[in-house]
C-alpha positions as CSV (number, residue, x, y, z in Angstrom):
1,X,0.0,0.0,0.0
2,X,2.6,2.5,0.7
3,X,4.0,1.7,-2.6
4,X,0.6,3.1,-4.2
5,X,1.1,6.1,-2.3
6,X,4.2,6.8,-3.1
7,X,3.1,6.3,-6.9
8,X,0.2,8.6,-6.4
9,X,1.7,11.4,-5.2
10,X,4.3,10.9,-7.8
11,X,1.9,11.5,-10.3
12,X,0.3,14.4,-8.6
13,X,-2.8,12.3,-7.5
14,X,-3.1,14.1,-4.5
15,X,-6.4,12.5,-4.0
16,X,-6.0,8.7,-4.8
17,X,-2.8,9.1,-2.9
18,X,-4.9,10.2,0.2
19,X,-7.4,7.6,-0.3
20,X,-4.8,5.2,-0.3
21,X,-2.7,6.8,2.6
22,X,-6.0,6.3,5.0
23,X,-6.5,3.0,3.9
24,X,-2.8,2.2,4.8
25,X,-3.5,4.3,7.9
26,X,-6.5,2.1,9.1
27,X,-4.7,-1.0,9.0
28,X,-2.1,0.6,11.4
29,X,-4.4,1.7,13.4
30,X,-6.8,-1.7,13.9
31,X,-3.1,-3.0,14.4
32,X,-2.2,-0.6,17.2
33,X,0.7,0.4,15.5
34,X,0.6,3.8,16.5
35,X,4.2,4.9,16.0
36,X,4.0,3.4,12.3
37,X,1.5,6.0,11.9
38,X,3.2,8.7,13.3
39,X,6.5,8.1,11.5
40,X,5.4,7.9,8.1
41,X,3.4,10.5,8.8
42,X,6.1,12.6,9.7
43,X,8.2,11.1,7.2
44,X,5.7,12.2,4.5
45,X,5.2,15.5,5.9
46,X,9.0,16.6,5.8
47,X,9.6,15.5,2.6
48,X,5.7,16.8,1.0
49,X,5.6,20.0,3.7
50,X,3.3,22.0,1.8
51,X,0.8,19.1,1.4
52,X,-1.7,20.0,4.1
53,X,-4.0,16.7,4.2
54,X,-0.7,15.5,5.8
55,X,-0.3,18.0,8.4
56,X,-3.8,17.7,9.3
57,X,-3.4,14.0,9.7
58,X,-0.3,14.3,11.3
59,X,-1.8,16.8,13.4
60,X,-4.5,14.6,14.6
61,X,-2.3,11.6,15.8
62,X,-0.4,13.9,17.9
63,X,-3.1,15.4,19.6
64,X,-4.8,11.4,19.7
65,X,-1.7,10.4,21.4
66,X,-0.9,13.1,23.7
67,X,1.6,15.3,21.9
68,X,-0.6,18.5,22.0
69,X,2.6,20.8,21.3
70,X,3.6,19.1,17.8
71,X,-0.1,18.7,17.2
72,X,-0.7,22.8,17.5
73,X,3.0,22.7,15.5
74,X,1.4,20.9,12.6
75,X,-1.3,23.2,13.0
76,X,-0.2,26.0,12.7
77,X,1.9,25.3,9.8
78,X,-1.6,24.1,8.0
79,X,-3.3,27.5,8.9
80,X,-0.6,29.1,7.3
81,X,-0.5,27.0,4.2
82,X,-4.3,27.6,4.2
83,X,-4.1,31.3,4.4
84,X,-1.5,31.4,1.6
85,X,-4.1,29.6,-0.4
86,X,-7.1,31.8,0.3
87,X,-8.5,29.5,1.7
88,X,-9.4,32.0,4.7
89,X,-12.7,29.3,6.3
90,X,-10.5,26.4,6.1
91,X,-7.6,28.5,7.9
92,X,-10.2,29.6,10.7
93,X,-11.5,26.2,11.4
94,X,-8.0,25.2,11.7
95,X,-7.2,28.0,14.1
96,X,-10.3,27.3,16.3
97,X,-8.6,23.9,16.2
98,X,-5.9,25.5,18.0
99,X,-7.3,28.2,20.3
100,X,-9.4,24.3,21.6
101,X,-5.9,23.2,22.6
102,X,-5.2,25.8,24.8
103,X,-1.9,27.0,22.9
104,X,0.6,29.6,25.2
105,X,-0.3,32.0,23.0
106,X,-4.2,31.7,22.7
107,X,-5.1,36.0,22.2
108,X,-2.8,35.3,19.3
109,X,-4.7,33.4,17.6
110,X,-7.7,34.7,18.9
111,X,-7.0,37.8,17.9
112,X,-6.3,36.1,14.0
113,X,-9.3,34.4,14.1
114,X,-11.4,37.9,14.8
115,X,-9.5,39.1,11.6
116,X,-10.5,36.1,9.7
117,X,-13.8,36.5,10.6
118,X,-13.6,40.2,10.4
């Protein structure tokens, strides 16, 4: 399976490649392998950073397993690929993503958020 990923993405199938990622995913997960998710989702997300269904997976197994400052990391870095996008709904439901953590620097992104919704 990870071989069709890899294949995917390589052809700028974005969208099979996810589709085959989350199956690959699943069968970590009903296997308990958490950490094989985690690294290949990490692996995947240094070498694709501006590929934001990664982050947002990668953010999610974080948070799932208790790493709530790489989780608001990943985050963060999607909010910003978002905005760079335009995609200013998708950025603010990220960032209310956030400001739910309880980040160190919640007015921050409280503040962005007002702006986005501004």
């Amino acid at each position: 399976l990870r071989s069709l990923v890899d294949i995917y993405y390589n052809q700028n199938n974005q969208m099979e490649a996810v589709k085959r990622l989350d199956v690959l995913l699943g069968t970590y997960a009903r296997n308990k392998q958490i950490d094989k998710i985690t690294g290949l989702l990490a692996e995947m997300v240094r070498s694709m950073p501006q590929d934001t269904a990664l982050r947002d997976r990668l953010a999610k197994i974080y948070y799932r397993t208790g790493k709530k400052k790489e989780a608001i990391e990943q985050l963060d870095a999607l909010g910003e690929l978002q905005l760079d996008a335009g995609l200013n709904k998708d950025a603010a439901r990220t960032i209310k993503q956030i400001i739910q953590m309880g980040p160190e620097q919640v007015d921050d992104y409280k503040k962005l958020l007002t702006q986005l919704n501004g």
